[in-house]
FILUMFI-257931 format. One record per residue (C-alpha): residue in one letter; x, y, z. Coordinates in steps of 0.001 Angstrom, whole numbers, plus 500000, padded with zeros to 6 digits. Example, Ala and Ser with C-alpha at 12.3 -4.5 7.8 and 13.67 -1.06 7.14 Angstrom:
BEGIN
A512300495500507800S513670498940507140
END
This chain:
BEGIN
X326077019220664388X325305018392660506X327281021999659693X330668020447660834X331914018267658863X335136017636661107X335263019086664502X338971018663665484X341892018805663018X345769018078664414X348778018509663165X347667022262661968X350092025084661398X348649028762662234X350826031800661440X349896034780662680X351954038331662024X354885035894660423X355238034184663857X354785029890663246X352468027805665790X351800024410665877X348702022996667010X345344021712667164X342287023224665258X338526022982666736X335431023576665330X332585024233667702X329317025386666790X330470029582667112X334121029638667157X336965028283665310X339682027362668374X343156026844667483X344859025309670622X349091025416671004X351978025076673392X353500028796674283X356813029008672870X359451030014675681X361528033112674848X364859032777673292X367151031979675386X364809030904678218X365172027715680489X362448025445680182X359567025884682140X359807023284685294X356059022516684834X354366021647682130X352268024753680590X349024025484679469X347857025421676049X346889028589674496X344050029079673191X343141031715669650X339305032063669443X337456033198666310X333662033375665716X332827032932662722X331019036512662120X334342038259662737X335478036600659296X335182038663656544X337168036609654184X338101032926654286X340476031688650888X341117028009650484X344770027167648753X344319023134648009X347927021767647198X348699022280644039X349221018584642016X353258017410642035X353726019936644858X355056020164648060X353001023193649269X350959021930652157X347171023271651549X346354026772653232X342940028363654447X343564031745655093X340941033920657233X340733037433657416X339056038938660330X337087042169660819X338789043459664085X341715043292661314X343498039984662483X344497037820660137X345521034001660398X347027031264658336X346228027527658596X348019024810657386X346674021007656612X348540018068656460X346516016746653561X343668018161651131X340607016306652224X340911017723656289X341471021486654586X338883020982652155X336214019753654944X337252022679657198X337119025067654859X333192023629654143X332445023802657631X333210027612658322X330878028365655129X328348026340656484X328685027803659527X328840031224658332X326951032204655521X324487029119655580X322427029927658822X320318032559657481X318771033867661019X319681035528663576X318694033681666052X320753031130664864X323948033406665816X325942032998669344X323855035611671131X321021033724671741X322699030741672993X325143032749675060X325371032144679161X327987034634680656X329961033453683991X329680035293686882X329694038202688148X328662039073684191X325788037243684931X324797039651687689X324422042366685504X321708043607682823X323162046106681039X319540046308679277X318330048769682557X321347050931681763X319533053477678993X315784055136679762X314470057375677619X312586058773680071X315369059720682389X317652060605679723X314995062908679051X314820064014682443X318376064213683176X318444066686679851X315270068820681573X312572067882679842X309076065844681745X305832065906681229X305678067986684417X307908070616682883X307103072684679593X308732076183680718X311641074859678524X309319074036674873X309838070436674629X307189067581675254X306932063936675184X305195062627672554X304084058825671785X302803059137668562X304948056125667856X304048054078670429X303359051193668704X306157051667665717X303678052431663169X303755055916662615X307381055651662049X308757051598662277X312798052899662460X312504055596665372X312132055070669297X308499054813670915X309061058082671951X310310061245670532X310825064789671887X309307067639670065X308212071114670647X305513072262672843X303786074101670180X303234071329668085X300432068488668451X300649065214667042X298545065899664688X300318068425662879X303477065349663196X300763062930661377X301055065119658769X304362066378658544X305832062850658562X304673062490655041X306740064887653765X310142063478655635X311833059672654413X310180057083656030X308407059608658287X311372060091660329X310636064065661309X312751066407662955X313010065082666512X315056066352669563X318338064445670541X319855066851672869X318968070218674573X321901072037675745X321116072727680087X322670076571679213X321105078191676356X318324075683676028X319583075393671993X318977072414670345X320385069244668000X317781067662666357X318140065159663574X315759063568660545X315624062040657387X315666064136654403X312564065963652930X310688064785649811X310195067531647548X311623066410644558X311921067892641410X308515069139641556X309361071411644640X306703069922646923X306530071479650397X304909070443653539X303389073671655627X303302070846658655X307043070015658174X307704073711657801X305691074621661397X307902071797663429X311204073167662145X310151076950662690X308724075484666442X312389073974666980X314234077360666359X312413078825668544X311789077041671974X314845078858673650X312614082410673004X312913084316676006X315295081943677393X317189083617679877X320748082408681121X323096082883684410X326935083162684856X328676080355686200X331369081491688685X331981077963690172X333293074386689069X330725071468688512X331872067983688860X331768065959685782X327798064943684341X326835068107685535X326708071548683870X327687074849684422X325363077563685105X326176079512682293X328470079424679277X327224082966677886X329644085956678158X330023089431677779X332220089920674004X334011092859675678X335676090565678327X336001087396676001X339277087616675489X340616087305679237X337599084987679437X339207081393678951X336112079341678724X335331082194675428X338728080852673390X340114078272675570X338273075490674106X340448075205671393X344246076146671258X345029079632670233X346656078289666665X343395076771666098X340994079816667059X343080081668664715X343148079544661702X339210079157662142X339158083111662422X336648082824665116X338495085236667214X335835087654669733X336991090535667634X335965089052664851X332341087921666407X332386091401668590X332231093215664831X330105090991663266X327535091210665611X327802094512666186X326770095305662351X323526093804662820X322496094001666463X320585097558667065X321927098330670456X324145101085672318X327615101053672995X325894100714676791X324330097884675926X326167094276677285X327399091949673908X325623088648674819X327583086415672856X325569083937671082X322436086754671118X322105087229667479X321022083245666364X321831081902663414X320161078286663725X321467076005660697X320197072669658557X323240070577657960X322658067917655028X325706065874655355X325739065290652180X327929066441649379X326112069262647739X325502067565644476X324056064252645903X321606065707648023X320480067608644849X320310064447642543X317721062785644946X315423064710643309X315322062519640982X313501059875642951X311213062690644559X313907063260647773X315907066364648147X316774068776650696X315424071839652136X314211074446650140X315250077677652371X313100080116651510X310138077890653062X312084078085655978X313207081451657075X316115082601659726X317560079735659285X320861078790656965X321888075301655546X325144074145655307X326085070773652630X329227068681654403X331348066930651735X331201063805653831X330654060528651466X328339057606651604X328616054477652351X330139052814649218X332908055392648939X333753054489652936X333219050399652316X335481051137649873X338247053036651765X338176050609653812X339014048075651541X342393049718650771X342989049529653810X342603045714654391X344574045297651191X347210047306653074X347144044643655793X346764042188653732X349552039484654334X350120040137658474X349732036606659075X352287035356657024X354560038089657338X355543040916659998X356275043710656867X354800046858657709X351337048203656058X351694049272652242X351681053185652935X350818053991649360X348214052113649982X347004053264653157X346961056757651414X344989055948648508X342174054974651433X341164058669652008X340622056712655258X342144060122657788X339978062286655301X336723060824655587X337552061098659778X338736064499659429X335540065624657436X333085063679660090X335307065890662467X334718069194660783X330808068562660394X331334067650664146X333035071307664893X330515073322662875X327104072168664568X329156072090668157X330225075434667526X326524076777666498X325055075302669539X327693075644672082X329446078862671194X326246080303668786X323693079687671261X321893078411667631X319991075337666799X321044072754664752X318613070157662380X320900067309661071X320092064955658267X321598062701655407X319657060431653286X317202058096655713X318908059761658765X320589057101660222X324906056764658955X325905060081658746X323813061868661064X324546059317663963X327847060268663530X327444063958663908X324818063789666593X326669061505668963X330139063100667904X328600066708668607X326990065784671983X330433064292672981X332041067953672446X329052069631674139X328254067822677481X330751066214679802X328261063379680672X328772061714677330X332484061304677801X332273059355681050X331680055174680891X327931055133681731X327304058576679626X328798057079676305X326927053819676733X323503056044677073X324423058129673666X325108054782672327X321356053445673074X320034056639672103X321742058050669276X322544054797667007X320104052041668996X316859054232669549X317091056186666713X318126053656664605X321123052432662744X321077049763660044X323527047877662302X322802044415660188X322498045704657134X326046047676657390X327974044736659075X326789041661657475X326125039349660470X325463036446658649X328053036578656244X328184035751652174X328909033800650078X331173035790648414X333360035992650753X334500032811650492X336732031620647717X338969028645646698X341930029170644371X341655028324641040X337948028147640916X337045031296641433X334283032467639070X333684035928637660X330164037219638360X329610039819636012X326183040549637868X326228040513641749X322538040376641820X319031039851640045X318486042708637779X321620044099638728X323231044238635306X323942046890633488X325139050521634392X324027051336637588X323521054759636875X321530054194633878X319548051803636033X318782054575638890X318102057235635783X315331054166634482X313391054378637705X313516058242638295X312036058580635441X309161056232635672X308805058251638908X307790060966637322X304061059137635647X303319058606639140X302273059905642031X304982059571644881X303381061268647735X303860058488650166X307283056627651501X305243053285649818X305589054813646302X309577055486647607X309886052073648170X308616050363645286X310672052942643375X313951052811645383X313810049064645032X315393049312641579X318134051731642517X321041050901644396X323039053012646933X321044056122649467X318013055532646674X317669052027647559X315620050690650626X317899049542653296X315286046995654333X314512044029652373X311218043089651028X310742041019654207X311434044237656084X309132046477654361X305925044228654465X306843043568658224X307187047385658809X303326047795657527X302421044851659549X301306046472663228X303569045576665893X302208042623668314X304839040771669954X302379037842670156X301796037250667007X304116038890664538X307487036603663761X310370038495665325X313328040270663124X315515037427664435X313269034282662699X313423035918659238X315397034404656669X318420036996656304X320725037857652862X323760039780653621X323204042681651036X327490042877650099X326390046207648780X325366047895651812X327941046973654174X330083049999655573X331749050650658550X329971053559659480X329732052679663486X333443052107663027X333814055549662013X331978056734665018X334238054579667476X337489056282665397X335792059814665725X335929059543669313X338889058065669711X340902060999667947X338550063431670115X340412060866673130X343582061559671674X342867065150671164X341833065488675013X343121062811676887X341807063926680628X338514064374679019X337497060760679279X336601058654681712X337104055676679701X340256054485677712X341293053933673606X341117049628674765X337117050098675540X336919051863671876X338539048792670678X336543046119672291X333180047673671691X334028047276667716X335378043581668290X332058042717670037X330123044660667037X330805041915665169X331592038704667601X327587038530667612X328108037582671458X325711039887672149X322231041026671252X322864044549671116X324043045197668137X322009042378666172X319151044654665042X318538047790662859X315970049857665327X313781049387668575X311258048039666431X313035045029665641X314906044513669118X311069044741670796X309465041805668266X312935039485668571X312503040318672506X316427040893672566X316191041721676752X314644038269677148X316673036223674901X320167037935674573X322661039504676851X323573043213676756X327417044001675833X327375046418678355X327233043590680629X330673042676679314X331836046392679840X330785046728683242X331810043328685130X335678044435683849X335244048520684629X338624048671685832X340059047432682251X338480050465680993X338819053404682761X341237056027681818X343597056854684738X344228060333683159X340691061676683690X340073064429685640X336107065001686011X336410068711687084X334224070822685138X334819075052685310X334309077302682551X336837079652683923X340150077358684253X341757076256680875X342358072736680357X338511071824682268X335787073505680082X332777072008680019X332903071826675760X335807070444673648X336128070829669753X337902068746667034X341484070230666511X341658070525662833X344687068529660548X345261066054664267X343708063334662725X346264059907662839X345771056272662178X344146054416665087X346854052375665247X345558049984667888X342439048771666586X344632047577663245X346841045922665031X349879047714664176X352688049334666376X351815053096666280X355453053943664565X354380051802661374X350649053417661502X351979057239662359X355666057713661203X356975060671662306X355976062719659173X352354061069658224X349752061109658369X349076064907657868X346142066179656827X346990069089654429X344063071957654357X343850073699650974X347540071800650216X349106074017652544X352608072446653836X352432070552656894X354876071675659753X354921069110662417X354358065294662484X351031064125663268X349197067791662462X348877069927659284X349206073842659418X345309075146659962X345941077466656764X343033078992655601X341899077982652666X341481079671649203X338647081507648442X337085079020646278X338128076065648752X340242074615646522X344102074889645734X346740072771643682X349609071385645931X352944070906644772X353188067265642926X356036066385645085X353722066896647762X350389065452646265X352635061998645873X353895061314648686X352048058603650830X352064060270653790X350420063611653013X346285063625652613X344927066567650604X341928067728652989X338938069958651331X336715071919653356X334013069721654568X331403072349653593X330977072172650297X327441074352649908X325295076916651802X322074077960651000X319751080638652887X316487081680651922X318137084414649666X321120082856648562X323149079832647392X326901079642646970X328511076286646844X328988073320644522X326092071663642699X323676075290643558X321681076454641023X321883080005641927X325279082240641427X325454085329643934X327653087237644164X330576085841647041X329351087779650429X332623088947652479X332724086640655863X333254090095657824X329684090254657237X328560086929658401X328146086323661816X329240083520663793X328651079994661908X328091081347658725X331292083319658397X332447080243659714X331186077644657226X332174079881654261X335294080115655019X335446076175655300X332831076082651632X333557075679648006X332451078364645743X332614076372642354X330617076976639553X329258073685638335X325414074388637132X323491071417638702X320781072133636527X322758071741633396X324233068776634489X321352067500634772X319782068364631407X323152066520630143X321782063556631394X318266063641630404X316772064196633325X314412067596632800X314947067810629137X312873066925626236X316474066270624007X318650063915624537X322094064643626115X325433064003624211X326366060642625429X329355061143627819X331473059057625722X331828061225623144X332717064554625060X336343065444625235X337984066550628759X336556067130632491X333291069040631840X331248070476634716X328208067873633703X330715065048633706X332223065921637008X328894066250638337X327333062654636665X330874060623638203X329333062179642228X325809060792641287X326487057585640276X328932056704642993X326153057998644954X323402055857643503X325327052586643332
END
């Protein structure tokens, strides 16, 4: 092959963790092979036969970072390529001489970053041995069973959901499934027209419908009305049709257990009974009930001040809705797409329902933490020192987990416990609210937390309904990733047009946006191109004319034949995020599972070993034109030929509402977030010491290793811990993930541009009392900030650099341009 320069290197030193091994180094067409003699124990006789070589496998997608160290002139220093690996191994190679290093070093770039298609990765070239060959993990996930299995069919409308294949073809909406699920009540033509009011026409669709209360999670993209306040009576119809398919919906008690996959009859009870009612409180542990102050008192009262019935009359718990719109995004980003003609929800255009901002960051803020945390890791192959804690806590890495884990406890909560509906969207619908809408449906139905019922929210949730998967994990590498020492070269500007202050550059094209019309996602994407971060297109310009090409697998050239850039600034491990989720909700609930924390960990290796198609492409779209099923293997092929490896021996499938310990929901348990200490690598004693990490809530003092005290937090959501505390490496601050809610009445929150007066949780039911407690009531004026920055305002703002301390506007212009780079 013309990429390999040299295809077998002796005389090679690897080190790996500070342990020395001496060998040979291959370099095949996919993998980098580093062959060696075991080394017997200390101690040990030799071995009366001679032993097999061992074998270290890398392909070369899995390296995110590959440094060259030629030997320096009058030195002894042998020259050094070391790789770093995105499973988070890391390995040192040493060369006899310059020339082999320097032609190795070539061929991994050329055989990384240099191939520029897909197709030109290991998955399509891939032949598994048997019995993997038996399998096709490809027949595993149908959306029309899924459908079924959840109770909705063509055949059956009793329950307000249809079918609908509007996007049949993937050109109504080119990043959502063929199919989508929305209510009875609403014909596709009123969707033709309410898709032009939601980001890349991805509407509200239906995800999951819970088999009790017939309550609903539903996710999009984020509205367009912009600055300008645009609404969309179509857009408005849908949501108002979602909150209300479970009218007249009429539940039973369930008196007897269901095996696992299967749900209970009923999970509604009567408030006066609640509490000697486990499955009422028993989904969490009493401490965290408490903390939460979601006690049936509590509810009992609260519902009692608004529900017009006799003392006669039963409680239904859950009776009184109060369905919800959760942005995931932090209050004052989701406001600052306006600038670009994006936004969120104006509530008084939709009624009887409340919307709750999560404080949960974007992707360059996460790429980021996870950067510290490499740097942590940094030298394990040529030493065996523990991880850098300081570092480690500088990450936010358990914060960012925690706060997916909140958002995942407040929309469980409303439709499990609140019998409420839940819309969730981000930006473009597809990083953050993947991670709540899988993570939620985890807590709510048993079936996703056995093997085959995690690999179908998989294909659904992030596959289906699309998730930038090669966009956010580079699969064909950069160039910047790969450096030699002492020629390394400063780029000032990472890309074309990509000098200058980012911010000033998103500012620049929001407001040319506002000569224009921008009543289309085409105007959005001619815009967005000169923006970086959730305002800039996630596809490339390849992407975009192919999404307004119609789809015909005969003639259109596949998503795999394009010529591919690895975009360095939208990488994130959001998917990783997902697997870590779920692995503390393993942790949290380990007979909950029917799988273990090692099948976590290989389904992230294989995200980025490329072995398999799965994962190669952003939505169905794409997989349909590359015909992945025809050309690629499924890694659930790889899953399912080795079951055994990955079943959890602790799981008990029993399912009864009425025994502690085997309800059919779980819930996040708040400040029990710890390093996932396998998937780095790392012992779990150098990961979790016995005091860290704690997640502190409001800076509360922690009072047992591995959990923080579930204080509740201040008023305002925000307290000053002690410094001694605030320093130490092991403690994370943790603010309420909520950090807005607006109803069609009233805003409270960060970033809101109305001031009411604080509302006394006694007199919120349910969710709401819920998510204030967890909000921020700051008083930042998003609408000044804004005029600070010359967006809205005839006069020019004081440039920052000349204002003196922490204003509100300055505070508020450091969130939006992390969020637009």
């Amino acid at each position: 092959m013309e990429r390999i320069r040299v295809s077998k290197v002796e005389d090679v030193t690897m080190w790996r963790r500070g342990n020395r091994f001496d060998g040979t180094l291959h370099l095949m067409p996919h993998h980098i092979v580093f062959s060696h003699m075991p080394i017997p124990p200390p101690g040990s006789s030799p071995p009366s036969k001679s032993s097999r070589p061992k074998e270290s496998w890398i392909t070369y997608p899995m390296i995110s970072q590959c440094v060259l160290r030629p030997s320096p002139p009058a030195s002894h220093q042998s020259p050094c390529i070391r790789l770093r690996c995105r499973d988070f191994t890391y390995f040192a190679f040493n060369f006899t001489d310059d020339k082999k290093a320097r032609d190795v070093y070539d061929s991994i770039r050329s055989l990384s970053c240099k191939i520029g298609r897909l197709d030109k990765l290991l998955a399509f070239s891939y032949q598994p041995k048997s019995p993997e060959d038996k399998l096709n993990g490809w027949e595993i996930y149908d959306a029309h069973r899924e459908w079924k299995r959840l109770g909705i069919s063509p055949k059956d409308s009793e329950k307000g959901w249809r079918i609908s294949e509007i996007n049949k073809d993937y050109e109504y909406s080119p990043t959502y499934p063929a199919l989508l699920v929305v209510p009875t009540k609403v014909s596709d033509s009123v969707l033709k027209y309410a898709g032009k009011y939601r980001s890349r026409a991805r509407i509200p669709a239906l995800v999951y419908r819970h088999p009790i209360n017939n309550c609903s999670i539903t996710r999009s993209s984020q509205p367009m009305p912009g600055f300008q306040g645009k609404r969309s009576p179509q857009d408005e119809k849908l949501v108002a049709a979602i909150f209300a398919t479970n009218s007249g919906w009429r539940t039973s008690q369930a008196t007897t257990p269901n095996p696992a996959g299967s749900s209970p009859d009923s999970s509604v009870v009567n408030l006066n009974e609640s509490s000697a009612n486990s499955s009422f409180v028993g989904v969490v542990d009493t401490e965290t009930a408490d903390s939460r102050r979601m006690t049936s008192e509590d509810l009992e009262n609260s519902l009692e001040s608004e529900l017009d019935v006799g003392d006669t009359a039963p409680k239904i718990y859950g009776a009184q809705q109060r369905n919800m719109i959760v942005d995931a995004r932090p209050t004052v980003n989701a406001l600052a797409m306006q600038a670009v003609g994006l936004g969120s929800e104006r509530m008084e255009y939709y009624p009887g329902a409340q919307k709750a901002y999560l404080g949960i960051d974007n992707i360059h803020v996460m790429r980021k933490s996870l950067e510290y945390i490499v740097d942590a890791l940094k030298d394990s192959d040529i030493t065996a020192l523990p991880p850098n804690r300081n570092t480690l806590a500088k990450s936010g890495w358990i914060k960012h987990i925690s706060n997916i884990l909140d958002g995942t406890y407040l929309i469980a909560h409303t439709v499990g416990l609140m019998h409420s509906h839940v819309l969730i969207h981000c930006s473009d619908g597809w990083d953050r609210t993947s991670q709540l809408s899988a993570l939620s449906q985890i807590c709510l139905d048993p079936y996703y937390r056995t093997l085959e019922g995690f690999i179908v929210l998989v294909e659904k949730d992030w596959l289906s309904f699309g998730h930038m998967f090669r966009h956010r994990s580079g699969f064909l590498s950069s160039d910047k990733w790969f450096q030699i020492e002492n020629e390394r070269i400063e780029r000032k500007n990472d890309e074309p047009g990509g000098g200058g202050n980012p911010f000033e550059n998103a500012l620049r094209g929001a407001r040319g946006l506002f000569n224009r019309q921008n009543e289309s996602t085409d105007s959005l994407q001619q815009t967005s191109d000169m923006n970086g971060g959730e305002m800039q297109p996630v596809s490339d310009r390849n992407a975009i004319s192919e999404d307004s090409t119609k789809y015909t697998s005969a003639t259109t050239i596949g998503a795999a034949e394009e010529h591919r850039v690895t975009k360095v600034n939208e990488l994130s491990p959001v998917f990783h995020q997902f697997l870590d989720a779920t692995y503390q909700l393993l942790y949290q609930y380990p007979t909950r599972f029917e799988f273990n924390e090692r099948f976590l960990r290989r389904l992230l290796y294989h995200l980025y070993s490329c072995q398999y198609g799965t994962f190669l492409f952003d939505n169905e779209k794409e997989r349909a034109e590359a015909r992945a099923k025809e050309r690629t293997r499924s890694v659930w092929d790889y899953f399912l030929c080795r079951k055994q490896e990955f079943l959890n021996p602790k799981f008990d499938p029993t399912i009864d509402d009425n025994v502690r310990g085997q309800e059919r929901m779980i819930f996040p348990k708040k400040g029990q977030v710890r390093w996932w200490s396998e998937v780095f690598g790392r012992p779990d004693e150098e990961m979790n010491p016995p005091f860290g990490p704690q997640v502190l809530s409001g800076g509360m003092p922690s009072l047992t290793p591995q959990t923080s005290n579930s204080f509740d937090s201040p008023r305002n959501g925000r307290s000053t811990p002690a410094r001694s505390r605030a320093s130490s490496p092991n403690l994370v601050i943790q603010e309420p993930v909520v950090t807005g809610m607006e109803t069609a009445t009233d805003d409270a929150g960060e970033g809101t541009t109305a001031h009411p007066k604080p509302m006394p949780s006694a007199g919120l039911p349910g969710a709401a009392a819920f998510a204030q407690d967890l909000g921020q009531n700051l008083s930042q004026n998003f609408v000044a900030g804004m005029k600070n920055l010359g967006i809205g305002s005839a006069s020019r703002a004081t440039s920052p650099s000349r204002t003196r301390g922490k204003s509100p506007a300055a505070s508020s212009r450091k969130e939006m341009e992390v969020e637009m780079q």
